[in-house]
LUMLUMDREN-280418 format. One record per atom (N, C-alpha, C): residue in three letters; x, y, z. Coordinates in steps of 0.1 Angstrom, whole numbers, plus 5000, padded with zeros to 4 digits. Layout:
BEGIN
alaXYZ
...
***
This chain:
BEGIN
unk692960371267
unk694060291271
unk695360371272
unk695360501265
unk696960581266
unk696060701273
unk694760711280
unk694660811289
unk693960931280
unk693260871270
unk692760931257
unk691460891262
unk690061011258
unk688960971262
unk688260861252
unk688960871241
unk688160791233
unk689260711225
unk688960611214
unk689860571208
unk689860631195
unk689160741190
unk689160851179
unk690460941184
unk690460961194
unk691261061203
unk692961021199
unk692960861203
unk693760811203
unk694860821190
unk693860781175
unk694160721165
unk694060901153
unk693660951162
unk693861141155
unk695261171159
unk696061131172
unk696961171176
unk698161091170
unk697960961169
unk699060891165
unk698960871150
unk697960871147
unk697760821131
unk698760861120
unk699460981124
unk700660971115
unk702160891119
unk702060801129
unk702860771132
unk702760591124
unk701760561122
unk701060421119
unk700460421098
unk700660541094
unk700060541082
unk699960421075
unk700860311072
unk700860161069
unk699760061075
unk699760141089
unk699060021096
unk698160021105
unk697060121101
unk695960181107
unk695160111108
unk694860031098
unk693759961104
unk693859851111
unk694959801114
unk695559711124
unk695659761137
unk696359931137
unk695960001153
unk694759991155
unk693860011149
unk692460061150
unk692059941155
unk691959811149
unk691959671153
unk691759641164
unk693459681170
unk694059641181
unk693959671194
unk693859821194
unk693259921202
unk691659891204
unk690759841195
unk689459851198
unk689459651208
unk690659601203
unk690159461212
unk691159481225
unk691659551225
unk692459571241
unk691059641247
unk690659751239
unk689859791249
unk688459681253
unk688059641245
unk687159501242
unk687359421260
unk688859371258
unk689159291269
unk688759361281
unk689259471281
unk689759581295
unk688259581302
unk687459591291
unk685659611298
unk685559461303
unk685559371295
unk685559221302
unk685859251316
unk686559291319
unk687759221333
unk686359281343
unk686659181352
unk685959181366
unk685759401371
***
C-alpha cells in the first residue's frame, strides 16, 4: 500500500513511529490490503 513489497516491510519501517499502536497498524494495513485484492 505505501510501495513496500510486503506488509512486514511496511511495519519494520514505521514501527517506531506507532509503538502504542501496532497492532491496530498491523490490523489496518492487513484489511486495506484485504479490500485492495477484492476490487475488480
Amino acid at each position: 500500500m505505501l510501495g513496500h513489497a510486503s506488509k512486514a516491510m511496511t511495519l519494520d519501517t514505521y514501527a517506531d513511529l506507532f509503538d502504542d499502536d501496532l497492532d491496530a497498524v498491523a490490523i489496518s494495513l492487513d484489511t486495506a490490503k484485504t479490500r485492495s485484492d477484492a476490487l475488480p
